[in-house]
NUZA-604721 format. One record per residue (C-alpha): residue number from 0; x, y, z. Coordinates in pm, 1 decimal. Layout:
! residues N
<kedo num="NUM" x="X" y="Y" z="Z"/>
...
***
This chain:
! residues 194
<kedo num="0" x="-2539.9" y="4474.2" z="-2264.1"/>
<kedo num="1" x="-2191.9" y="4417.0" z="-2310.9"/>
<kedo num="2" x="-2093.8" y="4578.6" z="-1998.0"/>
<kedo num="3" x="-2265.1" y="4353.1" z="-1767.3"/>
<kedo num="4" x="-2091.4" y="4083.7" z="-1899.2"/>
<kedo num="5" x="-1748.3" y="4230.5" z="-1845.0"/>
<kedo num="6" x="-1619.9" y="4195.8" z="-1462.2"/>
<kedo num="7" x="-1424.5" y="4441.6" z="-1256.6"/>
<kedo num="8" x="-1046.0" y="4454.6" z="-1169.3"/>
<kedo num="9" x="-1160.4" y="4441.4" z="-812.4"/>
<kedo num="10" x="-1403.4" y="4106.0" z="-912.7"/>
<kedo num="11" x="-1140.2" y="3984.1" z="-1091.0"/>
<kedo num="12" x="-861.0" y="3998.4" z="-838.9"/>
<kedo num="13" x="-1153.3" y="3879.2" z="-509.9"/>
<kedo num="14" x="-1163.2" y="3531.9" z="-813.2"/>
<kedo num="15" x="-776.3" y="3544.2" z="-823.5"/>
<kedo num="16" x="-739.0" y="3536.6" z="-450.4"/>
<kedo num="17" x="-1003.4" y="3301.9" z="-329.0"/>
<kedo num="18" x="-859.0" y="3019.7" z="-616.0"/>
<kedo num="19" x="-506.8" y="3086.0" z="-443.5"/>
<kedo num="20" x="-682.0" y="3062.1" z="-68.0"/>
<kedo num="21" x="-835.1" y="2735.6" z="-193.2"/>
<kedo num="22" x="-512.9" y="2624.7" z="-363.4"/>
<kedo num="23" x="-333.5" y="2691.9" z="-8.0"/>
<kedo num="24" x="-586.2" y="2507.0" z="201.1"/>
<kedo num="25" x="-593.1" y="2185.1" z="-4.6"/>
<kedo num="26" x="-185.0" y="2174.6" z="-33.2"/>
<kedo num="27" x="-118.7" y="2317.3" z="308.0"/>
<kedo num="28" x="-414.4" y="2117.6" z="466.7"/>
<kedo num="29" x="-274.7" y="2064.5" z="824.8"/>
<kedo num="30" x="63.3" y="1843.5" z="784.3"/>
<kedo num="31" x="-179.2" y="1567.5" z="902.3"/>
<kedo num="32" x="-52.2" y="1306.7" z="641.4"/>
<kedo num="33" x="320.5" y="1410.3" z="747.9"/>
<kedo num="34" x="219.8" y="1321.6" z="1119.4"/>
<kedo num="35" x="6.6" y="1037.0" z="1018.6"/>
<kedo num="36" x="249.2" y="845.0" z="796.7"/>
<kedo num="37" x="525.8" y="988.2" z="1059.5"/>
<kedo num="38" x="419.4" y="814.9" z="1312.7"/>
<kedo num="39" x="307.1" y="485.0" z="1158.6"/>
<kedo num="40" x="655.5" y="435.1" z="1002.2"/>
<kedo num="41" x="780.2" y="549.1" z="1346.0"/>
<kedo num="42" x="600.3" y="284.2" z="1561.2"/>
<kedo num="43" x="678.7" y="17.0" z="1325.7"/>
<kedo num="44" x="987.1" y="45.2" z="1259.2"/>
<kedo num="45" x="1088.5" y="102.2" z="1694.5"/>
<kedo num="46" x="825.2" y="-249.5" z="1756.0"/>
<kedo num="47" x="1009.8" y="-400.5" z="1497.2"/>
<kedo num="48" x="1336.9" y="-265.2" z="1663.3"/>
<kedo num="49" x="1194.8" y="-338.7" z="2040.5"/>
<kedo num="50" x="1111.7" y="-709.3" z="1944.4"/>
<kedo num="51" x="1396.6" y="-808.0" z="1821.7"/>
<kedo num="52" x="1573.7" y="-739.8" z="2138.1"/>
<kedo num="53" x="1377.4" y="-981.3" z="2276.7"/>
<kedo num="54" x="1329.8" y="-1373.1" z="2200.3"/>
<kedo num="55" x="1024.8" y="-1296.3" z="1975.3"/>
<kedo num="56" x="1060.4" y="-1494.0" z="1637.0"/>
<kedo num="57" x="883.2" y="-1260.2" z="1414.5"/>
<kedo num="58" x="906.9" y="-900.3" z="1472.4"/>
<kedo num="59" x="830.6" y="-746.2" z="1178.6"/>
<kedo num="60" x="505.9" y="-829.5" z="1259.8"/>
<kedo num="61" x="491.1" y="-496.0" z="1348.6"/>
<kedo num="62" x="461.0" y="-387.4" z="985.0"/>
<kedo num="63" x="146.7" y="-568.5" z="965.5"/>
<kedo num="64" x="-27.4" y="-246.2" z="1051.8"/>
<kedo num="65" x="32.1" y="-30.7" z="703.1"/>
<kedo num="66" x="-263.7" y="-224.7" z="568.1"/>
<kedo num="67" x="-478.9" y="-84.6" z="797.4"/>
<kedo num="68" x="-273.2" y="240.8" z="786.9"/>
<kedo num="69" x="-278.9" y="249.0" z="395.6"/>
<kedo num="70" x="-708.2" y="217.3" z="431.2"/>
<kedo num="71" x="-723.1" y="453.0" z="660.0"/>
<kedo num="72" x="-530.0" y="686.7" z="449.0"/>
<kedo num="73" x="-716.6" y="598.0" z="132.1"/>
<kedo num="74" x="-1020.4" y="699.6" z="311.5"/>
<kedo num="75" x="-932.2" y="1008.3" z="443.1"/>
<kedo num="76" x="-763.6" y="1113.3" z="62.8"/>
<kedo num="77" x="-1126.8" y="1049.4" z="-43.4"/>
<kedo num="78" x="-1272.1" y="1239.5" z="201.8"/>
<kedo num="79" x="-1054.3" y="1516.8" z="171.2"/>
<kedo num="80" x="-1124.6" y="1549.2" z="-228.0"/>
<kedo num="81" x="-1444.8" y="1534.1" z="-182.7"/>
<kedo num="82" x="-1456.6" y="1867.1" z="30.4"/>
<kedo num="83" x="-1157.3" y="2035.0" z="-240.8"/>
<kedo num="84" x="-1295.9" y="2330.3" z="-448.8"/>
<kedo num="85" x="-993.0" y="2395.2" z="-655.4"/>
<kedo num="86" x="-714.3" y="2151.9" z="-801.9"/>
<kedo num="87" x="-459.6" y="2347.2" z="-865.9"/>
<kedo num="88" x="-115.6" y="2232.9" z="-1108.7"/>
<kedo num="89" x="83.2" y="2177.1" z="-758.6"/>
<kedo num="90" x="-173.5" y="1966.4" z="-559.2"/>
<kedo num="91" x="-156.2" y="1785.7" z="-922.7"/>
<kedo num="92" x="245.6" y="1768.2" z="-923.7"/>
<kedo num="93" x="239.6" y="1646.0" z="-526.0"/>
<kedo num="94" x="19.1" y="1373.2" z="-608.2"/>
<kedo num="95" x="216.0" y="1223.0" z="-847.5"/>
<kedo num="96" x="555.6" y="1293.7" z="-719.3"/>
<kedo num="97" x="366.3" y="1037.7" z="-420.2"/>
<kedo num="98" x="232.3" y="813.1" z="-612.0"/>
<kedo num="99" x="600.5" y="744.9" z="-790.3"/>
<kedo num="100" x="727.7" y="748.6" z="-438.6"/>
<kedo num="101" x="465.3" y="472.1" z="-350.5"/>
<kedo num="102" x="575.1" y="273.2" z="-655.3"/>
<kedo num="103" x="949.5" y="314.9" z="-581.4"/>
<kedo num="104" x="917.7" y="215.0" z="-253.0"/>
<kedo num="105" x="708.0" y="-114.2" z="-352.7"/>
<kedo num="106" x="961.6" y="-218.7" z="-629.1"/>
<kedo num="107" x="1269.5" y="-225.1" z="-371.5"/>
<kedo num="108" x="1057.4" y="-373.3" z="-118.5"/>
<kedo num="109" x="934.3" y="-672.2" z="-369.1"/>
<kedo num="110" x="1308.1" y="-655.8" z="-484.5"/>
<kedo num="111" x="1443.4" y="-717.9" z="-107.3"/>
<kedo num="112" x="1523.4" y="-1133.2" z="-183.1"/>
<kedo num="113" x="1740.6" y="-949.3" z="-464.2"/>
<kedo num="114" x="1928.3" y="-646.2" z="-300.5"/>
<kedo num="115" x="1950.3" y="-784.7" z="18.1"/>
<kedo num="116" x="1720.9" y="-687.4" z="319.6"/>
<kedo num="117" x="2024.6" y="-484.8" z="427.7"/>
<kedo num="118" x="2011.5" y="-295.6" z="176.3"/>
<kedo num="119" x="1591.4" y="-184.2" z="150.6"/>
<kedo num="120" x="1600.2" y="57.1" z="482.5"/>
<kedo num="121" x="1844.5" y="298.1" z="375.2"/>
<kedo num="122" x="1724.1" y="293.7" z="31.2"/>
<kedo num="123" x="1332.1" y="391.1" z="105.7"/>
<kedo num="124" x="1535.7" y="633.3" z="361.5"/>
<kedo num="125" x="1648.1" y="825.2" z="41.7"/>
<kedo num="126" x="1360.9" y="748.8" z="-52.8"/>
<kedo num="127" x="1131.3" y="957.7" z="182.2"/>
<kedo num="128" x="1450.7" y="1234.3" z="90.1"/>
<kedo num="129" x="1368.4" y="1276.0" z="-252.7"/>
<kedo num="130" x="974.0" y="1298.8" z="-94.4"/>
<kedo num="131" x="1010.3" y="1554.8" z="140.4"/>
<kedo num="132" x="1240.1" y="1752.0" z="-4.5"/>
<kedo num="133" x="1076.5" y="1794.3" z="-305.8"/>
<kedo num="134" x="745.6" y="1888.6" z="-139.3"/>
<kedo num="135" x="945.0" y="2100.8" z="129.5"/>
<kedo num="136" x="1030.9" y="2304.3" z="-230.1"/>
<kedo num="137" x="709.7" y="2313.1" z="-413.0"/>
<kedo num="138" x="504.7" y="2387.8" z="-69.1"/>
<kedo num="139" x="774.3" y="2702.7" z="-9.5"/>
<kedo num="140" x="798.8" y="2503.0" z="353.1"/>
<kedo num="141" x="1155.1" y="2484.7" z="430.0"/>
<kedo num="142" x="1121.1" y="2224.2" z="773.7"/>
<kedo num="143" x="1016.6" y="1993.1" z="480.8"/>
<kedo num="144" x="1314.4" y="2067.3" z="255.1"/>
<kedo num="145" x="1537.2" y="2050.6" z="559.1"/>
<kedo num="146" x="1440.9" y="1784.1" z="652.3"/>
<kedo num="147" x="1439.8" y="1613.5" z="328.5"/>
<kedo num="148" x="1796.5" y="1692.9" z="313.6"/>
<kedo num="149" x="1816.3" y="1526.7" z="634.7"/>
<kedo num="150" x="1736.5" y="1155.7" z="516.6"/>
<kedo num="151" x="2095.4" y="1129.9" z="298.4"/>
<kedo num="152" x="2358.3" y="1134.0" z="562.0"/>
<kedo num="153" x="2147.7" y="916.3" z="751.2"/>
<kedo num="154" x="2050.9" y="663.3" z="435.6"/>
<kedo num="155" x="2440.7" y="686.1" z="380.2"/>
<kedo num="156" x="2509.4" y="573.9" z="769.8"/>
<kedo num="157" x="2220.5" y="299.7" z="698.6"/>
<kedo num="158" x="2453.5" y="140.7" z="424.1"/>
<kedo num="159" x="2746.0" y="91.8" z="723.2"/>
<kedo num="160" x="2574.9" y="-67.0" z="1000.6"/>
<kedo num="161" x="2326.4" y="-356.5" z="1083.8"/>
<kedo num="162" x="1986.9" y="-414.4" z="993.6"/>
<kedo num="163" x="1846.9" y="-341.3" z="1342.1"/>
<kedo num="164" x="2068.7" y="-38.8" z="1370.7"/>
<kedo num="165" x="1858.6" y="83.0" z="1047.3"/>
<kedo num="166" x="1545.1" y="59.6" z="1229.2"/>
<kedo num="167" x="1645.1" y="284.1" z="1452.5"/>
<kedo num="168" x="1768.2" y="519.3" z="1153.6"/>
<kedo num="169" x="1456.7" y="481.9" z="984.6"/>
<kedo num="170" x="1290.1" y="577.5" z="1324.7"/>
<kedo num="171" x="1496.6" y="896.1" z="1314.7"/>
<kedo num="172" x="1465.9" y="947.1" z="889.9"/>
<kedo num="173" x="1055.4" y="985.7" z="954.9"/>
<kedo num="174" x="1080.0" y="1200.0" z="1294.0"/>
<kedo num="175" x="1306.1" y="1469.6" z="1081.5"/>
<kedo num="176" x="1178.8" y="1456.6" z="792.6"/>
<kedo num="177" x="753.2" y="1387.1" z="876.9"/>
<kedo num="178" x="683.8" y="1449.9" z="1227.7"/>
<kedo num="179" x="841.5" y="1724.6" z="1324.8"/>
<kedo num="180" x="809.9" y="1949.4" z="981.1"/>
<kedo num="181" x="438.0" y="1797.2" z="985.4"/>
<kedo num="182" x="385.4" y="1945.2" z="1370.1"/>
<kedo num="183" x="520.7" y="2246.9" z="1182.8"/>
<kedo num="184" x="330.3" y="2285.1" z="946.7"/>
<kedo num="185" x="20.3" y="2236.0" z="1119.3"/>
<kedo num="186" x="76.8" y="2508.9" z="1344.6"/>
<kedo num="187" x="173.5" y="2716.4" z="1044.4"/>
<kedo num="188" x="-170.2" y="2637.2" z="931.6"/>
<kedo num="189" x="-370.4" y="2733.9" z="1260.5"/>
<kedo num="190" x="-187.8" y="3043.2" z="1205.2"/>
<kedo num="191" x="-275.0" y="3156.1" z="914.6"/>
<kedo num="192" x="-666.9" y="3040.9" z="983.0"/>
<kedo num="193" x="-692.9" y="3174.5" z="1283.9"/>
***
């Protein structure tokens, strides 16, 4: 009786290695919320940019989107848990190293009438450094952690020039540091599910 109770080495490693598959899929996933985000922040922050070139009274209008965007996300975090088998310590650690970035980023936004508006771009710019590099290090993905890296010479040039001049620093900030490591590691995903 006690035998068939006891499992294999080879059972035991197949339980091993599908928990680490699962744990890969869920934190590797498809750099779609790199790209997403990425690209939001991008075509914000270049409207914004683009309309004040122009006569237009009010354009950071433009941000009025990340409501929508922050939904949209919502819903696909929900969706995406819902289909998760495992939940391992890291996707644990990556969720709340975002979540504190979410919070940071809302207390120097609410805190802009204080710092100065100059002042919130290149902040949330080392912001999304502390983000990406982080997760470039815990994900093993060094376009990330590059890229992470990336965001505090150009947070430090934010600090020297004008406000519209940050847009187009933030602009740059999100394509190294979330587009192009999320394009990355998407196709280092198709790869390894192929």
């Amino acid at each position: 009786m006690e035998n068939e109770n006891v499992m294999s080495e080879k059972d035991s490693l197949r339980i091993i290695q599908d928990m680490i598959d699962a744990t890969k899929h869920s934190l590797l996933q498809d750099g779609v919320i790199y790209i997403y985000w990425g690209w939001i922040i991008l075509f914000c922050s270049l409207g914004e940019y683009l309309l004040m070139l122009t006569t237009f009274k009010y354009p950071y209008l433009t941000w009025l989107v990340m409501p929508f965007a922050v939904f949209r996300y919502m819903h696909y975090v929900k969706q995406r848990r819902a289909g998760s088998r495992v939940k391992s310590y890291i996707d644990e650690y990556m969720s709340v190293l975002w979540r504190a970035f979410i919070i940071s980023a809302s207390t120097i936004l609410c805190l802009f009438p204080v710092i100065g508006y100059e002042r919130v771009l290149p902040l949330i710019i080392i912001l999304y450094g502390i983000g990406t590099y982080t997760s470039g290090g815990v994900l093993r993905f060094p376009p990330l952690t590059y890229g992470g890296l990336a965001n505090y010479p150009l947070a430090i040039a934010a600090f020297f020039t004008s406000f519209q001049n940050q847009l187009i620093i933030l602009s740059i900030a999100v394509l190294v540091s979330y587009i192009i490591p999320g394009y990355l590691l998407k196709a280092n995903f198709k790869s390894r599910n192929v």
